[in-house]
MMTF fields as JSON, N, C-alpha, C and O atoms, coordinates in Angstrom:
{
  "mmtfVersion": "1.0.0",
  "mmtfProducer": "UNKNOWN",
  "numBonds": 207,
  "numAtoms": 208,
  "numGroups": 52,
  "numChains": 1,
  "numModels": 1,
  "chainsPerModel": [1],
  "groupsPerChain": [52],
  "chainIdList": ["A"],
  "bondAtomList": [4, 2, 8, 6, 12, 10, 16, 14, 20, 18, 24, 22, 28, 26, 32, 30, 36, 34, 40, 38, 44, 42, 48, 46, 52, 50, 56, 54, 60, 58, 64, 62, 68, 66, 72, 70, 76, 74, 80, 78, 84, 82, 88, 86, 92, 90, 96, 94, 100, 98, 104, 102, 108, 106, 112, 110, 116, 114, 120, 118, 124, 122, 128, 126, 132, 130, 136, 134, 140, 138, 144, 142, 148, 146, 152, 150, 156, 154, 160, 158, 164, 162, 168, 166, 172, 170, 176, 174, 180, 178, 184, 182, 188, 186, 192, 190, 196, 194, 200, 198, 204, 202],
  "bondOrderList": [1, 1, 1, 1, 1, 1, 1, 1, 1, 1, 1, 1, 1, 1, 1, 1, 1, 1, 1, 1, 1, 1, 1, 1, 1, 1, 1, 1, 1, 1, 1, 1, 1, 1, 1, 1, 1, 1, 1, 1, 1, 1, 1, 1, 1, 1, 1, 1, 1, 1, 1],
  "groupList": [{"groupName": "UNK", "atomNameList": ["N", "CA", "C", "O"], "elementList": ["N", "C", "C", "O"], "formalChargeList": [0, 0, 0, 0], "bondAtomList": [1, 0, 2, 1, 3, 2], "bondOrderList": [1, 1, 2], "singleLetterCode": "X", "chemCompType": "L-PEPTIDE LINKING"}],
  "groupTypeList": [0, 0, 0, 0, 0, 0, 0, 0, 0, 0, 0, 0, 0, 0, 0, 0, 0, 0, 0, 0, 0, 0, 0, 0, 0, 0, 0, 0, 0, 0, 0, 0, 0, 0, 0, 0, 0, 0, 0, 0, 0, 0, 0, 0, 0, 0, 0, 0, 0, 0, 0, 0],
  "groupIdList": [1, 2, 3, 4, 5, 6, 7, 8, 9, 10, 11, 12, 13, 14, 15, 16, 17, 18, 19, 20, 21, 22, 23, 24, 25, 26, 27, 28, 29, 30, 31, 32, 33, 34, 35, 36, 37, 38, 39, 40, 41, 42, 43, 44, 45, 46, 47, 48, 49, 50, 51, 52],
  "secStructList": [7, 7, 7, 7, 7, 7, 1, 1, 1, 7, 2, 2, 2, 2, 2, 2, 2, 2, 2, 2, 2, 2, 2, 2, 1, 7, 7, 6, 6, 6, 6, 1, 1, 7, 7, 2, 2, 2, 2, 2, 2, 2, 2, 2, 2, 2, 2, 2, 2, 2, 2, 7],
  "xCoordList": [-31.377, -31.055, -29.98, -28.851, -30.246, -29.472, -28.389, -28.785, -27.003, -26.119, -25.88, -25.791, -25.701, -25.522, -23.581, -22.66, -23.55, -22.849, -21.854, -22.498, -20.666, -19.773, -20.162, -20.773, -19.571, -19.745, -18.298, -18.265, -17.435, -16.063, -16.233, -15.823, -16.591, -16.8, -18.207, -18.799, -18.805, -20.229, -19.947, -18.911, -21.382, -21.286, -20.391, -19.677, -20.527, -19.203, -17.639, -16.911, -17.296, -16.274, -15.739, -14.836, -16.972, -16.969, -16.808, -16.446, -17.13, -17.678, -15.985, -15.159, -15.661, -14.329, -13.101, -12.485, -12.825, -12.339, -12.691, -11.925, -13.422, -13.623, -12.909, -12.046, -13.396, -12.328, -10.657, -9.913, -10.537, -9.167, -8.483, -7.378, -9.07, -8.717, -8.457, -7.345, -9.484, -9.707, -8.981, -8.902, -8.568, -7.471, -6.068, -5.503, -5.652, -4.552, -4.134, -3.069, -5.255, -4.941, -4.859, -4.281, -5.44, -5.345, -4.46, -4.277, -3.813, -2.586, -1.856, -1.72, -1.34, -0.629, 0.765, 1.398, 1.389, 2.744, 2.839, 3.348, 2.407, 2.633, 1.837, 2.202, 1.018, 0.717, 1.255, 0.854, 2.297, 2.987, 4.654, 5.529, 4.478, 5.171, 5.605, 6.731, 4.335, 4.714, 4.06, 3.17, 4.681, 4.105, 3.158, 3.023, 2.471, 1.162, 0.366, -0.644, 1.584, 1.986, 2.241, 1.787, 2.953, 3.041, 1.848, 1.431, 1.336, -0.029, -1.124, -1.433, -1.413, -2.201, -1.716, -2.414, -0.59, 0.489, -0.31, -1.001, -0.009, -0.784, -2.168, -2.504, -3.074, -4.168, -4.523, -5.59, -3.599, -4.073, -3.998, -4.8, -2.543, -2.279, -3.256, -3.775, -3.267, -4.297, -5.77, -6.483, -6.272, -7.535, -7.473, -8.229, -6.587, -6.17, -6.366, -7.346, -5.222, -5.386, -6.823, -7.317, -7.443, -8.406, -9.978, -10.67, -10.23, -10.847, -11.341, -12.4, -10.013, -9.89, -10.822, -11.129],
  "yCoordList": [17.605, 17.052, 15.974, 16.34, 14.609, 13.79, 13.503, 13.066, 13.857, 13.233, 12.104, 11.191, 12.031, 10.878, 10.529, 11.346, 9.367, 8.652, 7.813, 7.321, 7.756, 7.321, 5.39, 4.71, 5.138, 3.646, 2.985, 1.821, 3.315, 3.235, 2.316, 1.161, 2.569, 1.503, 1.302, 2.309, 0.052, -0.601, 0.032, 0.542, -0.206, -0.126, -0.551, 0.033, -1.788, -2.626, -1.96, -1.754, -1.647, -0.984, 0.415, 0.572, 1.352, 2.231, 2.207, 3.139, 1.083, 1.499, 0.795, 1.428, -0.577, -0.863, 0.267, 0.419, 1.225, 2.153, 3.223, 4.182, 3.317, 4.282, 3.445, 4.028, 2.074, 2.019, 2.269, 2.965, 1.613, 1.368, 2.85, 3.026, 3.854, 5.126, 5.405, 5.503, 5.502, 5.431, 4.719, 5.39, 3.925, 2.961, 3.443, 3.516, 3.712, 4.148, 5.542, 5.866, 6.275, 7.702, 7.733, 8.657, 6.711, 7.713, 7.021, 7.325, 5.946, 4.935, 6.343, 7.079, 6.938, 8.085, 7.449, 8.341, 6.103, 6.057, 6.018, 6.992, 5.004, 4.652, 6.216, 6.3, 7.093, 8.189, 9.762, 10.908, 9.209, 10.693, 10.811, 9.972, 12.483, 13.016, 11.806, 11.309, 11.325, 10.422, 11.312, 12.063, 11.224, 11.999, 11.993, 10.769, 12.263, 12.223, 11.02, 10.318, 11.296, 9.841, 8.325, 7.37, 8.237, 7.15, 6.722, 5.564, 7.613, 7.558, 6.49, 5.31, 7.146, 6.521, 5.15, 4.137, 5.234, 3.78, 2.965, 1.958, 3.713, 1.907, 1.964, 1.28, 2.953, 2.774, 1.968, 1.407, 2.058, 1.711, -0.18, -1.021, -0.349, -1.535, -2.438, -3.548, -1.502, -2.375, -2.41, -3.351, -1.394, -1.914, -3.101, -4.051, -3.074, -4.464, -5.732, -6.473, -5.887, -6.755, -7.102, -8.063, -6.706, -6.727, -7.008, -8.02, -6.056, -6.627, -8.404, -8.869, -8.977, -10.038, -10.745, -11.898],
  "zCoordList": [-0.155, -1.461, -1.302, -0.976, -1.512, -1.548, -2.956, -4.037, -2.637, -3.863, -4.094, -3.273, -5.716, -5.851, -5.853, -5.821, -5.892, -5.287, -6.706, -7.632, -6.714, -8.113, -7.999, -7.175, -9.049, -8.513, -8.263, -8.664, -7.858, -7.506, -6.394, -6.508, -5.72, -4.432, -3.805, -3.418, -3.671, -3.173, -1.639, -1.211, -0.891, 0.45, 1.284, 2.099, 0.945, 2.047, 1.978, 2.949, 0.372, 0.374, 1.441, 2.263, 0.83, 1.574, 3.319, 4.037, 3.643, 5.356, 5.621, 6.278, 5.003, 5.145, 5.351, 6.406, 3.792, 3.965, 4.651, 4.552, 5.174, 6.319, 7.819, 8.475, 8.203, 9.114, 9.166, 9.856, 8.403, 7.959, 7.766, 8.278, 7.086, 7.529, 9.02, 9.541, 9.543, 10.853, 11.817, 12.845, 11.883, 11.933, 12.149, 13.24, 11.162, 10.689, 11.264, 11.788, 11.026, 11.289, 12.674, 13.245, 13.339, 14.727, 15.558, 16.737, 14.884, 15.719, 16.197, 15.22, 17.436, 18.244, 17.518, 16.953, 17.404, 17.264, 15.744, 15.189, 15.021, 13.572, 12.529, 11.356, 12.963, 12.168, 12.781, 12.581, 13.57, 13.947, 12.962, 12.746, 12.502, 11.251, 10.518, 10.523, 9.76, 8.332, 7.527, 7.926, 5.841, 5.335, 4.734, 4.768, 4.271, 3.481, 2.543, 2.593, 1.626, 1.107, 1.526, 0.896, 2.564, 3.043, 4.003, 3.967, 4.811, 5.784, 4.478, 4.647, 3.562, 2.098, 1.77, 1.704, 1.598, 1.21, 2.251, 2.094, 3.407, 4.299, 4.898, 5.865, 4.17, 4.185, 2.603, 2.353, 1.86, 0.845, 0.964, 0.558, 1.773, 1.694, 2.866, 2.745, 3.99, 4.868, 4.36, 4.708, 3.527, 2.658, 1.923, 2.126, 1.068, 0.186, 0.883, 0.816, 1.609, 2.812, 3.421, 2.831, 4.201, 4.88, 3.635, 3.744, 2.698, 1.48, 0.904, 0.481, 1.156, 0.354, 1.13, 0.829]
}
């Protein structure tokens, strides 16, 4: 059964924020004990960025 899907973000969006997660999270220096919040902050901001 395939779900459906919000319309919040098109394809391109999606696969973007998936790097950029990806990205982020697995930098060993810049995502070690930050908190939760801030990890988001610069996924949020390097999505922005990179988007345009």
């Amino acid at each position: 059964m395939e779900r459906s899907r919000g319309s919040s973000f098109n394809q391109r969006e999606d696969e973007l924020l998936c790097r950029v997660y990806l990205e982020i999270s697995q930098d060993p220096i810049g995502s070690n004990n930050q908190s939760l919040g801030k990890l988001w902050e610069k996924i949020e901001n390097s999505y922005n960025e990179k988007k345009r």
